[in-house]
C-alpha positions in Angstrom: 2.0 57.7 -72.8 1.2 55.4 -75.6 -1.4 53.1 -74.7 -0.9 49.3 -75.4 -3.8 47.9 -77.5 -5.6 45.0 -75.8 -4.4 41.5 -76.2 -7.2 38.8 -78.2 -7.0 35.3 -77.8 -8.5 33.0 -80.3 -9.6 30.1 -78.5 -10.6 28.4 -81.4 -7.9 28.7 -83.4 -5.3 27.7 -80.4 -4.1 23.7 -80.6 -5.7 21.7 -78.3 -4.0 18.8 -76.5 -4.4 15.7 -78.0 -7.2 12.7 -76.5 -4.6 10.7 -75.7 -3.0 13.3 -72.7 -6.0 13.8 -71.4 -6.5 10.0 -71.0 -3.3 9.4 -69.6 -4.0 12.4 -67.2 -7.2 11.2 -66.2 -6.1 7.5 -65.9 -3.2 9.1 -63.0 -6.0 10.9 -61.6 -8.1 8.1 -61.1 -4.9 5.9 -59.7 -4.1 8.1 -57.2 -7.3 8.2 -55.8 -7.7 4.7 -55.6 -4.4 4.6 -53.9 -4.9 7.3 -51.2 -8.8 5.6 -50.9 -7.5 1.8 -50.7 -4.8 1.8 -48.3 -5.2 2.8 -44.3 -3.2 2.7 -41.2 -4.1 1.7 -37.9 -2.2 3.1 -34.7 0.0 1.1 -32.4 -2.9 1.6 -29.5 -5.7 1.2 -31.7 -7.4 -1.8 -33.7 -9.3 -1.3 -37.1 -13.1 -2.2 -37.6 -13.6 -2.6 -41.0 -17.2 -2.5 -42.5 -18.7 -3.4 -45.9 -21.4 -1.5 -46.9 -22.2 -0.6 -43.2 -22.0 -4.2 -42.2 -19.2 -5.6 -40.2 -16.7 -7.5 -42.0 -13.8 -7.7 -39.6 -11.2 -6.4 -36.8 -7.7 -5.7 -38.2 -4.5 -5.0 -36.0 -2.0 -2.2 -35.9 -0.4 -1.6 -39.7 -0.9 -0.6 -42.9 -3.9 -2.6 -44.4 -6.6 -2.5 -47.8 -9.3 -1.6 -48.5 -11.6 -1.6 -51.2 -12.5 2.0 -52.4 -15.2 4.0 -53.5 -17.0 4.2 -50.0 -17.2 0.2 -50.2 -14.9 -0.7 -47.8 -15.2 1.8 -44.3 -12.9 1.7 -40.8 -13.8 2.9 -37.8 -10.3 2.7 -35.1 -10.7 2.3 -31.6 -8.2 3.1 -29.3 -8.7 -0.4 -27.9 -5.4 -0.4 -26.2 -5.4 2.8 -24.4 -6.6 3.5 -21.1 -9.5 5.6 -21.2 -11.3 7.2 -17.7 -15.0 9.1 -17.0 -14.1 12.2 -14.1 -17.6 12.7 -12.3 -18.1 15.8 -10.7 -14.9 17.3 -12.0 -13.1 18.1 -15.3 -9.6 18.3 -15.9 -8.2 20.6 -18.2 -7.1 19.8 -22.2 -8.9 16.5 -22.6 -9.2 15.3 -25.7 -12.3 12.6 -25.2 -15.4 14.2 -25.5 -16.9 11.7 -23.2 -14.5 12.0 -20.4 -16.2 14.8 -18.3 -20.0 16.4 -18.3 -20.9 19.8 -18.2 -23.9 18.4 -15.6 -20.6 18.1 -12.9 -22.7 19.8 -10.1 -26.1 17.1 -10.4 -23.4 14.3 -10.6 -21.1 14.8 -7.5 -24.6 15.8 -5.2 -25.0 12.9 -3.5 -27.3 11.7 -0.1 -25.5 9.6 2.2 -28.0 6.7 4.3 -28.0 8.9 7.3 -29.4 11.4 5.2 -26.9 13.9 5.0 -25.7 15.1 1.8 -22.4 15.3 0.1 -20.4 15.9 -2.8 -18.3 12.8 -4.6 -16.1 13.1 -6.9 -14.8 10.2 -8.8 -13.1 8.7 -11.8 -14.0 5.3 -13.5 -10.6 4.0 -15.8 -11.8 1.6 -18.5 -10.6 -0.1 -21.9 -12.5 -1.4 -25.0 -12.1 -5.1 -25.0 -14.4 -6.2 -27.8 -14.7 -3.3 -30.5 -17.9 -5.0 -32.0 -19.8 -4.8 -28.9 -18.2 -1.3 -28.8 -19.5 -0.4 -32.0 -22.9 -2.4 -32.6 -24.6 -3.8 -29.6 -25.2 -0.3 -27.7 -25.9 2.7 -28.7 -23.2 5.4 -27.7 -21.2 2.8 -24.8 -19.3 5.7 -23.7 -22.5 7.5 -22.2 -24.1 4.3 -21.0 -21.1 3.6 -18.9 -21.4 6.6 -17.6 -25.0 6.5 -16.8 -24.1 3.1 -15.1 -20.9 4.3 -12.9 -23.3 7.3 -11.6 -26.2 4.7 -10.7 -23.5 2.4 -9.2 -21.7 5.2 -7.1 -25.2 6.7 -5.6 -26.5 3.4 -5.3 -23.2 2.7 -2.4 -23.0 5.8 -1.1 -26.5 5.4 -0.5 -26.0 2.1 1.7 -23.6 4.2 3.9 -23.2 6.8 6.4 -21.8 9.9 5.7 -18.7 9.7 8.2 -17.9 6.1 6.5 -18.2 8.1 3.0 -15.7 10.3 4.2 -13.0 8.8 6.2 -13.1 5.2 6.3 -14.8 3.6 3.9 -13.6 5.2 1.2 -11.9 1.9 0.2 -15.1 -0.4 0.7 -16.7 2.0 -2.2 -14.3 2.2 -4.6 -14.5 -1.6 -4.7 -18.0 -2.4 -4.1 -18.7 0.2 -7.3 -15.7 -1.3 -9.3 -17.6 -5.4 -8.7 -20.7 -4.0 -9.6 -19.4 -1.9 -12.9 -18.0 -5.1 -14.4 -21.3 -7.0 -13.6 -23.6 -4.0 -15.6 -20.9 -4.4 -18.6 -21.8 -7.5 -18.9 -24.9 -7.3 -18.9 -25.5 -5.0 -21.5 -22.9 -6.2 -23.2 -20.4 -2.9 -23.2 -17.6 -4.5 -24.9 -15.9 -2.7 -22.0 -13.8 -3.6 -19.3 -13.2 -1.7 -15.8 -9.9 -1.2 -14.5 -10.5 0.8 -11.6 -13.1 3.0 -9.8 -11.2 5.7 -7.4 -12.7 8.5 -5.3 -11.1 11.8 -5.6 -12.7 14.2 -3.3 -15.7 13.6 -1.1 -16.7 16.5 0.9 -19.8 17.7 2.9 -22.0 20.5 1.0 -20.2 23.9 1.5 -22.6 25.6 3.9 -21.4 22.5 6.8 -17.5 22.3 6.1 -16.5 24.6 8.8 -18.1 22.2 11.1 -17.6 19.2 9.6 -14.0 20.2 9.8 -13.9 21.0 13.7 -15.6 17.5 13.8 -12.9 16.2 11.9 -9.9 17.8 14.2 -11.7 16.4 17.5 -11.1 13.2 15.8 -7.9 13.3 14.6 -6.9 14.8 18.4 -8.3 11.8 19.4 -6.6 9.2 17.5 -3.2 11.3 18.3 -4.4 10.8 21.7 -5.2 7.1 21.8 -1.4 6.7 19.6 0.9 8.5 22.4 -1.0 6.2 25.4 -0.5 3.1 23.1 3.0 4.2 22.6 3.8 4.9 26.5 1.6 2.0 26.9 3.9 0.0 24.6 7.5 1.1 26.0 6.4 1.1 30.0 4.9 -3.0 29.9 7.7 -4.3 28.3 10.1 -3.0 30.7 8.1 -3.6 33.9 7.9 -7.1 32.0 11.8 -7.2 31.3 12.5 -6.5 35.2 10.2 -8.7 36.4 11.8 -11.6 34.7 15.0 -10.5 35.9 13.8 -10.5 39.3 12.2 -14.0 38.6 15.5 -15.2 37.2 17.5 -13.8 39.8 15.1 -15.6 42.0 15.5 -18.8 40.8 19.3 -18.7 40.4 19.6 -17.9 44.4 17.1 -21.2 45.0 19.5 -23.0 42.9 22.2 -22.0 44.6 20.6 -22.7 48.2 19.8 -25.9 47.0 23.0 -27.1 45.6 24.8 -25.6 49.2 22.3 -27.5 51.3 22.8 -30.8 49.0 26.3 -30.1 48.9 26.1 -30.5 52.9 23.8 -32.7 53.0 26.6 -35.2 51.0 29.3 -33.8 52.8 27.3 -34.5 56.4 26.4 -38.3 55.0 30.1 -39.2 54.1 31.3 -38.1 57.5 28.8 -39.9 59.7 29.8 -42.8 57.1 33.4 -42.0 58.4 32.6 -41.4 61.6 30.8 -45.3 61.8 33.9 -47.1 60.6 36.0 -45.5 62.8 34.9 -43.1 65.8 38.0 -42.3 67.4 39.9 -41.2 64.5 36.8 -38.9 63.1 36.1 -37.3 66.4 40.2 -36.6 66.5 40.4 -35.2 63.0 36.9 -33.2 63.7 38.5 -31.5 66.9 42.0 -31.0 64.6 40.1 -29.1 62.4 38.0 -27.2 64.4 40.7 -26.1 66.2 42.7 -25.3 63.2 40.4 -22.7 62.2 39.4 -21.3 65.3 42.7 -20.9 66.9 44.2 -18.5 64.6 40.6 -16.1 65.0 41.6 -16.1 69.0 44.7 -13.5 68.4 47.7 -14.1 71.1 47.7 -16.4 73.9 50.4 -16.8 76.9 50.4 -20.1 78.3 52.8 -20.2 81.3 53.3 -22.8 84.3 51.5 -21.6 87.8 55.3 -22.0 89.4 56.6 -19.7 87.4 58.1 -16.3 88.5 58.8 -12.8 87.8 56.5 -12.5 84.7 56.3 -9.1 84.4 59.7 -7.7 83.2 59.4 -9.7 80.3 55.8 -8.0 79.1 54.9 -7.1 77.0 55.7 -9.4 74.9 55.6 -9.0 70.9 55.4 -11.5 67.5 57.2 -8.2 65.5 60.7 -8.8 65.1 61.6 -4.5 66.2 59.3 -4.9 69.4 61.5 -8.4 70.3 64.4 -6.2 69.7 
């Protein structure tokens, strides 16, 4: 094979590219970097903070916005828009907040109850930045305050409380006695925060009792099931023994009506024949016995009324009012 011989380059005697490239170059350079370092945007959910020489100079909205460069001009966005929560006791998976949940979930959701039993709350505080200077300037890392706060709050009620009212039915009363007490600690130390909601998750007795506490827990419930079939029967049986006494009452009354009426009736009818009967006794006491008689003669059946002289009565029994016995 015949070998190649080496390759030289004279860098000095190679043209160089004249000053005036090299300034243009430079100059493009040095535009483009005040352009990408000048010019920001700011999300739809966010707002900018915008500092001058560390100092703060001003909040800006959603958009595209300047800046000056060189480090002179710096923005800090907040997502002061968004929804943001604290979970206590718990963690839910592929969060993106680094202050949402606590790798201390154990201490936080062990809790003693007033009656001095223990338990284990869970919870989740939603809140939103409302004033993004307070946010940034007048505490020292909010985020963990707030959540130093919401755990003081939550023992602090669950502390004032039983631990059957914890569980069952005062749920409720908690979440909104630590929600009112929240927004009073925010302002106080001045946050720049504003709570939305407090909400219990799971509240459970320590593991080592939750067999019992669950048999305690069926009794109960059998017991309300209980107390809601009696109300029910209680419910359907009174207003039907209710319903048929009024009838009766009702039918009662309508046959005291009706008794009265009759006997006022007769009463009225009595009163205009003695009126009658005043004017002109003869005539009443005829058309009394008239009518009498007309309704008690055809009740008698069939009468014979024959002289005492007459004779031979019997050949003409029996006798009959039906046309084939007269026959």
């Amino acid at each position: 094979m015949n070998s190649r011989p080496p390759v030289v380059y004279d860098l000095q005697n190679m043209p160089r590219p004249p000053l005036r490239t090299i300034g243009v170059v430079l100059a493009v350079l040095v535009i483009l970097f005040l352009g990408w370092t000048s010019f920001y945007t700011v999300a739809a959910e966010s707002e900018g903070v915008v500092l001058r020489f560390g100092k703060y100079l001003t909040t800006v909205e959603p958009g595209l916005h300047f800046k000056l460069p060189f480090g002179i001009d710096e923005v800090i966005v907040l997502p002061t828009r968004r929804q943001l929560k604290l979970e206590f006791g718990f963690m839910t998976r592929g969060y993106t907040d680094p202050a949402q949940a606590s790798q201390y979930q154990g201490e936080e959701k062990s809790m003693v109850t007033g009656d001095l039993n223990a338990a284990l709350v869970e919870w989740v505080v939603q809140y939103r930045i409302s004033d993004a200077r307070q946010y940034l300037f007048d505490v020292r890392n909010p985020a963990q305050t707030l959540r130093d706060l919401s755990e003081a709050a939550m023992r602090e009620m669950i502390g004032d409380r039983t631990v059957d009212e914890v569980i069952t039915i005062g749920r409720q009363d908690v979440e909104v006695a630590v929600l009112s007490r929240l927004q009073e600690l925010a302002k106080i130390y001045q946050l720049g925060l504003r709570i939305d909601q407090v909400q219990l998750k799971n509240v459970n007795p320590p593991a080592q009792v939750q067999a019992s506490f669950n048999e305690v827990n069926r009794a109960q419930q059998d017991r309300e099931n209980a107390i809601n079939v009696a109300n029910g029967d209680y419910n359907q049986a009174v207003p039907r023994a209710r319903g048929e006494a009024d009838q009766a009452i009702r039918g009662a009354e309508g046959y005291q009506f009706k008794r009265v009426n009759e006997a006022e009736g007769d009463v009225a009818s009595f009163t205009a024949m003695l009126e009658a009967y005043t004017k002109a006794p003869e005539i009443t006491r005829t058309r009394l016995y008239l009518e009498t008689m007309g309704d008690v003669i055809p009740q008698m059946g069939q009468k014979i009324i024959i002289d005492d002289a007459m004779r031979q009565l019997l050949p003409i029994l029996p006798l009959s009012t039906k046309p084939e016995a007269a026959r």
